[in-house]
C-alpha positions as CSV (number, residue, x, y, z in Angstrom):
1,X,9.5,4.4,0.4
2,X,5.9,4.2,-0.3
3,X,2.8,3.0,2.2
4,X,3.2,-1.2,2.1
5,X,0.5,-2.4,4.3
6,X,-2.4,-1.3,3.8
7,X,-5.4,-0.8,0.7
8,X,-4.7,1.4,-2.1
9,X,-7.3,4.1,-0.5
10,X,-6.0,7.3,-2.0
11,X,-8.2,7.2,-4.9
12,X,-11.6,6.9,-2.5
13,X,-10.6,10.2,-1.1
14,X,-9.7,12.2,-4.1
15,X,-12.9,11.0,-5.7
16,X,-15.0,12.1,-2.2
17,X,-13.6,15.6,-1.8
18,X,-14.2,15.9,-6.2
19,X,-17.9,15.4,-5.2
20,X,-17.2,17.7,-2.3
21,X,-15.8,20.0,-4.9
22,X,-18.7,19.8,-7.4
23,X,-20.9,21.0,-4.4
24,X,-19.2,24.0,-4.0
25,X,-19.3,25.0,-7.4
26,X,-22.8,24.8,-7.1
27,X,-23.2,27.4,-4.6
28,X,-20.4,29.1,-6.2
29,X,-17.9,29.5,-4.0
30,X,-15.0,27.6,-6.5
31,X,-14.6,28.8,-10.0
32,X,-12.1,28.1,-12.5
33,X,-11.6,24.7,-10.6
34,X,-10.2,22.8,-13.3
35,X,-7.1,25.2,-13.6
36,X,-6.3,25.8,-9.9
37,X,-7.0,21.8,-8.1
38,X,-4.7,22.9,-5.1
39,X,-2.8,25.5,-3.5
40,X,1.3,25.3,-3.2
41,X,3.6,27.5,-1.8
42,X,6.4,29.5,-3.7
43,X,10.0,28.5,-3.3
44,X,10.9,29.9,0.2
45,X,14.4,31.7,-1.5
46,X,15.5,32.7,-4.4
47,X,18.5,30.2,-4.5
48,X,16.5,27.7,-2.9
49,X,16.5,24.5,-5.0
50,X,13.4,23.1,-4.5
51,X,11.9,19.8,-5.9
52,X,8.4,19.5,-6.4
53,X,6.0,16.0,-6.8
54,X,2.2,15.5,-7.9
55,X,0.5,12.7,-6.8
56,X,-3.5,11.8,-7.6
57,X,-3.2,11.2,-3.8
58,X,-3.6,12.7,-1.0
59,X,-2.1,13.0,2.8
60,X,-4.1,11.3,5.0
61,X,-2.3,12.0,8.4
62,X,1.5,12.9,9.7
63,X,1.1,10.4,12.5
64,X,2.7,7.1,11.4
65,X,0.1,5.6,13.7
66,X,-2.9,6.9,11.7
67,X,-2.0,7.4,8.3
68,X,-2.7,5.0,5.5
69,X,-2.6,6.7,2.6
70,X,0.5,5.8,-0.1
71,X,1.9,9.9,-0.3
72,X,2.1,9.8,3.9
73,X,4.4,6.9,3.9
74,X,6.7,9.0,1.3
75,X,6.7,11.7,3.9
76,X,7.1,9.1,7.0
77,X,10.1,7.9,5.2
78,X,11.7,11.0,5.0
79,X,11.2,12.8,8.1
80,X,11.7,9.2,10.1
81,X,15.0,6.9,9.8
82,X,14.8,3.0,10.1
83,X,16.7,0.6,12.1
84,X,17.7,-1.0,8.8
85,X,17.6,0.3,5.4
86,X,17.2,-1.1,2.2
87,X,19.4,-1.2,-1.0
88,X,17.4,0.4,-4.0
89,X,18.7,-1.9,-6.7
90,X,18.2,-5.3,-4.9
91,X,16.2,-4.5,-2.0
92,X,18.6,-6.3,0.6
93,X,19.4,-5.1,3.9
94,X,22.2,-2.4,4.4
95,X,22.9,-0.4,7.4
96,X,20.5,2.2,8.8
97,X,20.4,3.7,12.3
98,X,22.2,0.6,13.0
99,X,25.6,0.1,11.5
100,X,25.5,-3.7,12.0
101,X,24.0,-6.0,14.2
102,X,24.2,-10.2,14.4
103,X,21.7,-12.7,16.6
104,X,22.1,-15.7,19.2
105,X,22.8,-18.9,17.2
106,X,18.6,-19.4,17.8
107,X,17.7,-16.8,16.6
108,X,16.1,-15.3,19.4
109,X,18.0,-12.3,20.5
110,X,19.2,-9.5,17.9
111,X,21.7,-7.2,19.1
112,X,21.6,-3.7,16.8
113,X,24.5,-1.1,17.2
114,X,23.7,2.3,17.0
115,X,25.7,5.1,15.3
116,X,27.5,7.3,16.6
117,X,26.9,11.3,16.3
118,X,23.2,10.7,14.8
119,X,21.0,13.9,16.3
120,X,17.2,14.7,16.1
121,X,16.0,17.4,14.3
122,X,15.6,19.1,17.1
123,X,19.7,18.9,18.1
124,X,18.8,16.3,20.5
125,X,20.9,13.0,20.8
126,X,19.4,10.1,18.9
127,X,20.7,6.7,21.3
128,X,19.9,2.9,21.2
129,X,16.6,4.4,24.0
130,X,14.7,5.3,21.2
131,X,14.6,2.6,19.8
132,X,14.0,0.7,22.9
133,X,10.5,2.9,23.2
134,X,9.8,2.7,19.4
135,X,9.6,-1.0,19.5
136,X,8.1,-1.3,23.1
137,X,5.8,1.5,22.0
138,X,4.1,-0.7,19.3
139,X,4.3,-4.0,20.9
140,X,3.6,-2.8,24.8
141,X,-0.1,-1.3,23.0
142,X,-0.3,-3.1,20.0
143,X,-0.1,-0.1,17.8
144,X,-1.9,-1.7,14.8
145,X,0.1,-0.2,12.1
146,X,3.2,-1.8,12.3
147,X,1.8,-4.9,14.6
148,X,2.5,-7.1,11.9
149,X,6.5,-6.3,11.9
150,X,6.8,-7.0,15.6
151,X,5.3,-10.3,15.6
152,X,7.4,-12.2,18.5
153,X,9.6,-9.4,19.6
154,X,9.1,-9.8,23.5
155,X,11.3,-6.9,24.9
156,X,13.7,-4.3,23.8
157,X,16.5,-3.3,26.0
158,X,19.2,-0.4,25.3
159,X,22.3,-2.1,27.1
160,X,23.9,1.6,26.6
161,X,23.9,4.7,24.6
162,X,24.3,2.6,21.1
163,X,23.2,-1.2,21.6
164,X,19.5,-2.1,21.2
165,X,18.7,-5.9,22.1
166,X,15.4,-7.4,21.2
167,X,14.5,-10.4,22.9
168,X,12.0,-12.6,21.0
169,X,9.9,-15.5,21.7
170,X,10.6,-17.4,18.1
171,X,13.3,-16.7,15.7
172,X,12.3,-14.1,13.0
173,X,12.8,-14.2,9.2
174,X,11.9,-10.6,9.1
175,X,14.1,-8.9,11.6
176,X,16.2,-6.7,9.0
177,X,12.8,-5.8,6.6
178,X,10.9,-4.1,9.8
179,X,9.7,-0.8,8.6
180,X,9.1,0.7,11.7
181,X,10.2,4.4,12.0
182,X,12.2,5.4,14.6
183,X,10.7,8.2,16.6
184,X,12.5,10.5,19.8
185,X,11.3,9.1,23.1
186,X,11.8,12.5,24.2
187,X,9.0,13.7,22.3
188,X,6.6,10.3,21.8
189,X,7.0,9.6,25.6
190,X,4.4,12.2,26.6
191,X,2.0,11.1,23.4
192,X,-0.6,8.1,25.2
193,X,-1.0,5.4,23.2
194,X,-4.3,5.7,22.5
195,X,-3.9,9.5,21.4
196,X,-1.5,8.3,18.9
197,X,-3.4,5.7,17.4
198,X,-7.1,7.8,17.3
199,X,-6.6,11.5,17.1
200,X,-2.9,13.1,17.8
201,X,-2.0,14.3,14.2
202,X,1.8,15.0,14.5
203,X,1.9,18.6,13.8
204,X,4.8,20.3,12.0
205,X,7.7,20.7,12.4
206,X,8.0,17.2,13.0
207,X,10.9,16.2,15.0
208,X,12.7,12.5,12.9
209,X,16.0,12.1,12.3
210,X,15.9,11.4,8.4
211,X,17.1,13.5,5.6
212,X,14.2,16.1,5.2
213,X,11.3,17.8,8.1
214,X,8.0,18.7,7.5
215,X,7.8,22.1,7.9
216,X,4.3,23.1,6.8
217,X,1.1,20.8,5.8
218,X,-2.1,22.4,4.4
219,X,-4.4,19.6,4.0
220,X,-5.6,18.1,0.7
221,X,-3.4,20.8,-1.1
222,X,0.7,19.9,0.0
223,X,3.1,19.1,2.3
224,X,6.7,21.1,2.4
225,X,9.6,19.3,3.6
226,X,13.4,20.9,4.2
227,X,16.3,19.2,3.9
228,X,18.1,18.2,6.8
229,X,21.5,19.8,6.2
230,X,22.8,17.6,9.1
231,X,21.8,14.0,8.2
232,X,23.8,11.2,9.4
233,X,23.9,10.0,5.4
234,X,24.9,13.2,4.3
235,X,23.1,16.3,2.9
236,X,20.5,15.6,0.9
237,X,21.6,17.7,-2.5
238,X,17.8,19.8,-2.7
239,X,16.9,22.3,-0.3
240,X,13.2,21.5,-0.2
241,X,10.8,18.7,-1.2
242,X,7.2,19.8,-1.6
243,X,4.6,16.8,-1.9
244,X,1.2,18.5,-4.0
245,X,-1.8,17.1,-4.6
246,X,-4.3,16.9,-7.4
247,X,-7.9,16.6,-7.7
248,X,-7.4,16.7,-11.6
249,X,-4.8,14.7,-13.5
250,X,-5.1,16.9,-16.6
251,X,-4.1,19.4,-14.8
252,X,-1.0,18.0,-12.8
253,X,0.5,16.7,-16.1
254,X,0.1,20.0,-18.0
255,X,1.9,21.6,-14.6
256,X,4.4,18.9,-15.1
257,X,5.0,19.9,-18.5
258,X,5.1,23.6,-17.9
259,X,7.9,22.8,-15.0
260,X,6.0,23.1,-11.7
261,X,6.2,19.9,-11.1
262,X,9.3,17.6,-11.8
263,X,7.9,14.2,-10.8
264,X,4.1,12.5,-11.8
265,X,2.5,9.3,-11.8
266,X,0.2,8.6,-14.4
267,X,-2.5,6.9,-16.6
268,X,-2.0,5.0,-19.3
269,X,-3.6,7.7,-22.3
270,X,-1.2,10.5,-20.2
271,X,1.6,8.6,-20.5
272,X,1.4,7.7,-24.2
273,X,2.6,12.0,-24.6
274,X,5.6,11.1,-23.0
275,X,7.1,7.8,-24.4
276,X,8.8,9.6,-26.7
277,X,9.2,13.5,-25.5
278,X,12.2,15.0,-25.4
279,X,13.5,15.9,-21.8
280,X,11.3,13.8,-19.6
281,X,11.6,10.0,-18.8
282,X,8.2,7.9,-19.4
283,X,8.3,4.6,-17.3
284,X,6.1,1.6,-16.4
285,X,7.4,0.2,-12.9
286,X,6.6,-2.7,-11.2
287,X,5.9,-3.0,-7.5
288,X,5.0,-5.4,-4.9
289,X,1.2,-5.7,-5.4
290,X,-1.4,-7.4,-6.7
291,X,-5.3,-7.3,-7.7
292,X,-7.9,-9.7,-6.8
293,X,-11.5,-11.0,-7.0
294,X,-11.7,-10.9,-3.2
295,X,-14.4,-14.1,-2.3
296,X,-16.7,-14.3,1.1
297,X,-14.9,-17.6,2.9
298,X,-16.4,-16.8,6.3
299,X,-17.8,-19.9,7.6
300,X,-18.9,-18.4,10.9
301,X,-21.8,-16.1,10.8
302,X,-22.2,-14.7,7.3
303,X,-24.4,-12.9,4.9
304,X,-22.7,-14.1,1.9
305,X,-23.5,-16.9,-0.5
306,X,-22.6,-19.8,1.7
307,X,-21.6,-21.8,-2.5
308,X,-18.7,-19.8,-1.4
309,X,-17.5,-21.9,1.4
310,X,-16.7,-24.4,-0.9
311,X,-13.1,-24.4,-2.2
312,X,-14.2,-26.3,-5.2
313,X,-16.7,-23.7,-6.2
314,X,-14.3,-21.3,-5.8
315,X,-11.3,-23.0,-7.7
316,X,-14.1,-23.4,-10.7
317,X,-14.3,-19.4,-11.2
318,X,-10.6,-19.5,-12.3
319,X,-11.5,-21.0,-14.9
320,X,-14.7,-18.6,-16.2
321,X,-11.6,-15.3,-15.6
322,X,-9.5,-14.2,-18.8
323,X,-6.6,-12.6,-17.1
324,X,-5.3,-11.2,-20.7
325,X,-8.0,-9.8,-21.6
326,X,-8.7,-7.8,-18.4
327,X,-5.2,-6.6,-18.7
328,X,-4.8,-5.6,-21.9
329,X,-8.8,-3.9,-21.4
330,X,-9.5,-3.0,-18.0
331,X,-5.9,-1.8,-17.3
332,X,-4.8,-0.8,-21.0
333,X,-2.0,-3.2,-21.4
334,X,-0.3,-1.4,-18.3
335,X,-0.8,-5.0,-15.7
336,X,1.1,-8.2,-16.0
337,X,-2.0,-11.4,-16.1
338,X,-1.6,-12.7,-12.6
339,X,0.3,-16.2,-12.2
340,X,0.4,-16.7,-8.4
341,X,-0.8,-14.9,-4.9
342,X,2.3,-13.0,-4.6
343,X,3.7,-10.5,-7.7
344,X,6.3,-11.6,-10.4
345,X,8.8,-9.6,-10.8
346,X,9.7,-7.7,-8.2
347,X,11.6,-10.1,-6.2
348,X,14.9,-11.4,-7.6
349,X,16.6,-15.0,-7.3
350,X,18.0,-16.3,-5.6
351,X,15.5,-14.7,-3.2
352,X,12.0,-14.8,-5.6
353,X,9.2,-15.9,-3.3
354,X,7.3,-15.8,-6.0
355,X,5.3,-19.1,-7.3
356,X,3.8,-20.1,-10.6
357,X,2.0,-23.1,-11.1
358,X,3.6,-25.4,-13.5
359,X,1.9,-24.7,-17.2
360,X,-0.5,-28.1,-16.8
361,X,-1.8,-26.8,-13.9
362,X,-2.3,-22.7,-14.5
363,X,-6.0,-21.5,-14.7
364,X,-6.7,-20.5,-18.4
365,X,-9.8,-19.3,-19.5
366,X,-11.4,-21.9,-20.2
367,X,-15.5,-21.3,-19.3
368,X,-16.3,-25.0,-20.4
369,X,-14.4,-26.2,-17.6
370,X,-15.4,-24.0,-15.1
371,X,-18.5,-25.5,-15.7
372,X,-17.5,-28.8,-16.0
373,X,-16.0,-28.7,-12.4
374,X,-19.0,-26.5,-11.1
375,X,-21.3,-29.7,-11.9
376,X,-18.8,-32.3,-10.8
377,X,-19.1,-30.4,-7.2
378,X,-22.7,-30.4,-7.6
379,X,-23.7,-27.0,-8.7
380,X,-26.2,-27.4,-11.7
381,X,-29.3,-25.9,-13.7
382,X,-31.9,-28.1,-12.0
383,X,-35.0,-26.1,-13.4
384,X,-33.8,-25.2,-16.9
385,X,-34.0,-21.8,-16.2
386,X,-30.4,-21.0,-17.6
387,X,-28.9,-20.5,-14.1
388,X,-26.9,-23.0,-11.7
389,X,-28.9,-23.7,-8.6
390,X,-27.9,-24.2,-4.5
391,X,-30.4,-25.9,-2.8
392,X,-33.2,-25.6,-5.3
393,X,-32.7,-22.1,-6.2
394,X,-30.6,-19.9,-8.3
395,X,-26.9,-18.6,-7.0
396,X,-26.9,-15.3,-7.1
397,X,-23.6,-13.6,-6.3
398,X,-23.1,-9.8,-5.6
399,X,-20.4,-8.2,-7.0
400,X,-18.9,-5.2,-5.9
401,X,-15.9,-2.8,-6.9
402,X,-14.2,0.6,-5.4
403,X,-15.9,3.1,-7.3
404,X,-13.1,5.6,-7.5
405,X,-10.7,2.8,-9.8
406,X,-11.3,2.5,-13.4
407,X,-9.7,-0.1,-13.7
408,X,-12.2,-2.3,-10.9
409,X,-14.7,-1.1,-12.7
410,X,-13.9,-2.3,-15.7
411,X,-12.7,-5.3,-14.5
412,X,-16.5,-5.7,-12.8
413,X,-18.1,-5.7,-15.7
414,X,-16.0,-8.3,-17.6
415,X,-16.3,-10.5,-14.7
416,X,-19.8,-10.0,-14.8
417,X,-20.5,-11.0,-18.6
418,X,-18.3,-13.9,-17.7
419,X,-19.8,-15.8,-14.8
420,X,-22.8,-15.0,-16.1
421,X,-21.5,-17.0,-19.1
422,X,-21.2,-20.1,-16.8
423,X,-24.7,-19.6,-15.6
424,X,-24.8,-17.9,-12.3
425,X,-26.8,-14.4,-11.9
426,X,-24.1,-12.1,-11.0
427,X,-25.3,-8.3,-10.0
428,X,-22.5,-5.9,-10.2
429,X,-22.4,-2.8,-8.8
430,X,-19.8,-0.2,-7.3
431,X,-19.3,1.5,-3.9
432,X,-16.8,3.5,-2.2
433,X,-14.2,1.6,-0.1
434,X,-15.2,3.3,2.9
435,X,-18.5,1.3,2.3
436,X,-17.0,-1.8,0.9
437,X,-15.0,-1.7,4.2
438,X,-17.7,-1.8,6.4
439,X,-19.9,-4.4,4.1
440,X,-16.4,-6.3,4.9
441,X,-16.4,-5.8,8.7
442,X,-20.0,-5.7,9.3
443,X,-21.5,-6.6,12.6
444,X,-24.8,-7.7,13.6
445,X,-25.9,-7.6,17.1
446,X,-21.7,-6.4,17.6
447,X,-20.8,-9.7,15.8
448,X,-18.3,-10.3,13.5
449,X,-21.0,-10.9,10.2
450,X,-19.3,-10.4,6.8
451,X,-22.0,-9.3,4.4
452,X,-20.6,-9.7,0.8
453,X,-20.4,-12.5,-1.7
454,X,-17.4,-11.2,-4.1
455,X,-15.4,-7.8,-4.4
456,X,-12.3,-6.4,-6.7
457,X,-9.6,-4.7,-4.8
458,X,-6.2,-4.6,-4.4
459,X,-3.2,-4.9,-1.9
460,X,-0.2,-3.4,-1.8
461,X,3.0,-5.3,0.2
462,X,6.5,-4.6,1.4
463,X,10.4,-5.4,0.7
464,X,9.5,-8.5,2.8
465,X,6.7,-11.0,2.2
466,X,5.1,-11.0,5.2
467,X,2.6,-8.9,5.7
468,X,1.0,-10.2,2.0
469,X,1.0,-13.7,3.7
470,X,-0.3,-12.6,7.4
471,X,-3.5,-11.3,5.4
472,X,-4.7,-14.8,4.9
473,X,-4.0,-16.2,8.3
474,X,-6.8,-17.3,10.3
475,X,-5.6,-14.9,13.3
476,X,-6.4,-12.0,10.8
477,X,-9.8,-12.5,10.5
478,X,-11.9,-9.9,11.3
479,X,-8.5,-7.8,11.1
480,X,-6.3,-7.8,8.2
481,X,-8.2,-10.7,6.7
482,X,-11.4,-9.7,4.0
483,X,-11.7,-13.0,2.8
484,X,-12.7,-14.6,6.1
485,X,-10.6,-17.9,4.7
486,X,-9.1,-20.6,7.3
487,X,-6.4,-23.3,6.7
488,X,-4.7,-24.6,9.1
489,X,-1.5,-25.8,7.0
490,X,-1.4,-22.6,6.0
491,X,-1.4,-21.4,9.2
492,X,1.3,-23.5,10.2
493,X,3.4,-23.0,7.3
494,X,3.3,-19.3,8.2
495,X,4.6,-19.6,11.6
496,X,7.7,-21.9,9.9
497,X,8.8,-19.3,7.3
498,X,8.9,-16.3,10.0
499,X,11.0,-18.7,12.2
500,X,13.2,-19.6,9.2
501,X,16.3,-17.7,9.2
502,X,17.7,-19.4,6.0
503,X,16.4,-17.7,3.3
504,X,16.7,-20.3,0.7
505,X,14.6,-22.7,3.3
506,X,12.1,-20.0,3.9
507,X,11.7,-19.0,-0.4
508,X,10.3,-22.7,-0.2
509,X,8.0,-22.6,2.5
510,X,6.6,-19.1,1.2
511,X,6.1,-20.9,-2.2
512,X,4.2,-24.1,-0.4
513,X,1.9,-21.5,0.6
514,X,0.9,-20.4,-2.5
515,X,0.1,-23.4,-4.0
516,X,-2.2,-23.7,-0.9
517,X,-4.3,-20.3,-1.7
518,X,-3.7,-21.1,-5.5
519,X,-6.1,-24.2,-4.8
520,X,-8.5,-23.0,-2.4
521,X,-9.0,-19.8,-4.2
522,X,-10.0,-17.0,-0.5
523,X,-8.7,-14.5,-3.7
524,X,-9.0,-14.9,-7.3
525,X,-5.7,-12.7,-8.0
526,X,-6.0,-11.9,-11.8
527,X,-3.3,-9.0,-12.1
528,X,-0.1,-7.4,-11.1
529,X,-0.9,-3.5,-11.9
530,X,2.1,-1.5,-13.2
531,X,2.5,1.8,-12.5
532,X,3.3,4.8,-15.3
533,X,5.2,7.5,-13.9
534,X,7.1,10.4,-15.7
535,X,10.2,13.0,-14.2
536,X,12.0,15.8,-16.1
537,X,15.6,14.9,-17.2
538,X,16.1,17.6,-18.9
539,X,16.7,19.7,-15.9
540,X,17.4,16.7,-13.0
541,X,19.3,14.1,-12.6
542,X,19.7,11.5,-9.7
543,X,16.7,9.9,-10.1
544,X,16.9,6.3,-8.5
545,X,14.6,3.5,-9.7
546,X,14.0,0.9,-7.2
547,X,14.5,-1.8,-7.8
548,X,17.0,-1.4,-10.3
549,X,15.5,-1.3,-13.8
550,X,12.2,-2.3,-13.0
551,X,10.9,0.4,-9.9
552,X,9.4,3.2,-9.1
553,X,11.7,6.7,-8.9
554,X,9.4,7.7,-6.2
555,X,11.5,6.8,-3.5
556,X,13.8,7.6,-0.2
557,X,17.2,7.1,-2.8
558,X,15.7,9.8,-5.3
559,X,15.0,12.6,-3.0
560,X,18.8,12.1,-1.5
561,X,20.2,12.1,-4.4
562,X,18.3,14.2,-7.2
563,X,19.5,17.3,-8.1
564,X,19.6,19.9,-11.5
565,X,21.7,19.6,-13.9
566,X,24.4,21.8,-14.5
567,X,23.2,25.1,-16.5
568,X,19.8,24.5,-15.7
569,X,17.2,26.8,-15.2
570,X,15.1,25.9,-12.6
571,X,11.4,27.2,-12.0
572,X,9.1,26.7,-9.6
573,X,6.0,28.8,-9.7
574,X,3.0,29.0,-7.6
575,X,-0.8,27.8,-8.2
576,X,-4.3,29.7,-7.1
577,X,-5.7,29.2,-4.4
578,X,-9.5,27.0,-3.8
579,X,-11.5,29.4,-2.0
580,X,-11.9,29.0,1.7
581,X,-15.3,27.7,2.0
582,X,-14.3,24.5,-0.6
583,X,-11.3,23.6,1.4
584,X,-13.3,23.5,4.5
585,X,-15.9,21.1,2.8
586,X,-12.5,18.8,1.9
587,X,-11.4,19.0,5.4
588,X,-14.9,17.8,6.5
589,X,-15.1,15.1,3.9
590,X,-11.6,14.1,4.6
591,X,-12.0,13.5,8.4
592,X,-15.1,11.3,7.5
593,X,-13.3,9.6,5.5
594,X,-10.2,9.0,8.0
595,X,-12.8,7.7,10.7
596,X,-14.5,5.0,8.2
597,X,-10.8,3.7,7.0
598,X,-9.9,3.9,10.5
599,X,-12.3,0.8,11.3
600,X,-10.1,-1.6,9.6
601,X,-6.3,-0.5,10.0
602,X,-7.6,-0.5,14.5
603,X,-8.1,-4.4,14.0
604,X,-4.9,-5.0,12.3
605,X,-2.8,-6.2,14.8
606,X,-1.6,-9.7,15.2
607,X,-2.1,-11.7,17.8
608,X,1.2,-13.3,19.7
């Protein structure tokens, strides 16, 4: 299972330690970087069967607490089991830790039982206590990463060896899609809360209970993972899962067609060599995200254009967007044009919270009535100088994008040319998100004092709405929240949906919701990006898509169940190493970057 909850950062860092990179190779201490992006270690045996995976990605941090990047939540959900797990085809609940559970007829108390026989890594006894102290750990201390799964969980109590009973304040939609990992009290006991959430880095071998350990981690290069021969589920059918990353995506797909690499996600031109190659399978995959014009709501203090306090301003710019075009452009035909706030899709009936506005009422481009309704709110060329004017002078509107993504950047400029179009003086310009974060958060005189005016970005979600809808709370502002945007109905409607235990009732409420940010506009969401990734079937088999036909392979049911084929050969073979003094640089570079990215994810956590 990938990272859900936080921004697609992964990109920011590989493009940092690149320039990091460059640097070197000035002073010469890297040569031949193009053909050797990362160490990896050899195959541990000769009869070892081991699985390798490249990402453009790298691992942030082992520590569940601290990590944020997608590739660490791979490894979290493989070294870690869950109280509940997921079904890859439909994404419904199934039995994890806990073999079954049921709930007081309010709702309010949730008794979990624990399996039997289920051991640590470490040989130690995994009971209903560890997840007592998993839970209390997060909510006790508000450990920010996983704050927004524990919302009204009051207590947990192990009654014995294999019952867990959490006590909550409010009933809880969300009770079976928690993606907390389960850690060993006997380990995470002695770890202080605010250790584990600022600097302890969960050094291997890491004690889980889940179907593979992480052995060995060289940062920025690859993380090597064994398989847990004794796991509850059964043996996973590799002997070792090795997670590399790459600095260079020519040179991870070449790797992947030579064979050291079974498993690749990537671009759009890459991917056209493998649509129709024999031997390897070439897939676009949906997933539970979306991209957005990100737009400066904030009416409390603010550095931003206060035009964009108004919701009918805001709903106007819909109008000036052409969705198509930026995904057939900016992403290469590899997005799905944006219908709604949360992705199409991905969810299946009867449980779809997804919501499209009926055809009448969808934004099309259509720039004469963006600036139809920009006048009838008021917003007009009052000096004939060719721009709309606030208050006797021009609106001019910064627009910023991650400079590490193509795909924002392109997407800036169209934007640009367009709101231009309907006459307001847009500067564009690009930034890392480390930057972009802290333009987000920014503080004057150690106030909260947003100072953007419009940004492209991107979220990523989970199995469970949620955390996609908590973003946009008013509780979330100056936390989750980077738009800043207030609504009380929304508000209230969010509270209902987590207390509504009947699904069907709570599609409904999720779906009332979206009309609400469809009209108010806090994000412009213009695109569902789809993801290209390629595996070798000529050797493998067992890959699992998730969901079923649609998915990502890149997930906890592939690296169960993937395996060689009969009479394969198998190779795995070994790339140079980056000479000492570059990969100290990275390390550098890489800790900065962890202590920027950490200023957002430390106000994440929702209030009770």
């Amino acid at each position: 299972m990938k990272q859900r909850f936080v921004r697609l950062t992964g990109r920011q860092a590989v493009a940092l330690l690149a320039g990091a990179l460059a640097a070197a190779m000035a002073w010469g201490v890297v040569s031949a970087l193009a053909a050797s992006p990362s160490s990896s270690p050899s195959p541990s045996g000769a009869n070892k069967i081991v699985l390798q995976v490249g990402f453009e990605d790298t691992v942030d941090n082992l520590n569940p607490f601290i990590g944020y990047a997608l590739v660490s939540y791979d490894i979290y959900d493989l070294n870690y089991d869950f109280l509940v797990n997921y079904d890859a085809a439909t994404l419904k609940p199934v039995p994890g830790i806990a073999e079954s559970w049921e709930h007081s007829p309010d709702g309010k108390v949730w008794t979990f039982h624990i399996r039997h026989g289920v051991t640590w890594q470490d040989g130690q006894p995994l009971t209903a206590q560890d997840v007592a102290f998993t839970y209390n750990y997060v909510v006790d201390h508000q450990m920010a990463n996983f704050t927004s799964y524990t919302t009204w969980i009051k207590h947990v109590t192990a009654t014995d060896a294999y019952t867990a009973v959490f006590t909550c304040s409010q009933p809880k939609a969300n009770m079976l899609q928690m993606w907390v990992p389960i850690l060993p009290e006997h380990i995470w006991s002695k770890i202080s809360p605010s250790d584990a959430r600022n600097k302890f880095e969960n050094p291997p071998p890491i004690i889980g209970s889940g179907p593979f350990q992480v052995v060995k981690w060289v940062r920025n290069q690859y993380v090597l993972m064994v398989a847990n021969k004794h796991y509850w589920a059964g043996a996973p059918k590799i002997d070792e899962l090795v997670f590399r990353s790459y600095t260079n995506a020519d040179t991870m797909v070449e790797e992947l067609q030579q064979g050291s690499i079974q498993y690749a996600g990537v671009s759009p031109a890459q991917f056209q060599r493998y649509t129709h190659k024999a031997g390897f399978a070439a897939v676009e995959t949906v997933s539970d995200s979306f991209d957005e014009i990100g737009i400066n709501c904030y009416t409390g203090s603010s550095l931003g254009n206060p035009v964009l306090k108004d919701w009918r301003f805001r709903q106007a710019l819909n109008y000036a967007i052409d969705r198509n075009k930026i995904a057939a452009i900016a992403y290469h035909g590899a997005a799905i044009p944006a219908t709604g706030f949360l992705p199409s899709n991905y969810w299946k009936p009867p449980f779809d919270y997804h919501w499209s506005p009926p055809a009448d009422q969808a934004y099309s481009y259509d720039p004469a009535k963006a600036k139809a309704l920009l006048a009838a709110a008021g917003y007009t060329d009052t000096n004939g100088d060719g721009y709309l004017d606030y208050r006797g002078k021009p609106i001019g509107l910064r627009l910023w994008a991650d400079s590490s993504t193509n795909n924002y950047i392109a997407t800036g400029k169209l934007v640009t040319g367009w709101l231009q179009a309907i006459g307001l003086k847009v500067t564009f310009g690009t930034m890392d998100d480390g930057a972009l974060n802290s333009h987000i958060y920014n503080l004057v005189n150690g106030k909260f004092t947003p100072d953007y005016d419009l940004f492209i970005w991107g979220w990523n979600g989970d199995f469970d709405p949620g955390f996609l809808l908590s973003v946009l709370t008013t509780k979330q502002i100056n936390g989750w929240s980077d738009s800043g945007w207030s609504n009380p109905t929304y508000d209230k409607l969010f509270t209902d949906q987590y207390k509504e235990l009947d699904t069907g009732k709570r599609v409904q409420l999720v779906q009332q919701m979206q009309q609400i940010v469809y009209e108010q506009t806090p994000y412009i969401v213009y695109a569902y990006p789809e993801s290209m990734e390629v595996y070798d079937t000529a050797h493998w088999q067992g890959w699992v898509r998730e969901p079923a036909g649609t998915g990502s392979v890149d997930d906890h049911w592939t690296y169960l169940d993937v395996r060689p084929k009969a009479g394969a050969k198998i190779t795995s073979s070994p790339i140079g190493i980056i000479a000492g003094i570059a990969a100290a640089a990275i390390v550098v570079i890489a800790a900065i970057i962890w202590l920027v990215l950490r200023r957002r994810a430390d106000k994440a956590a929702l209030e009770e």
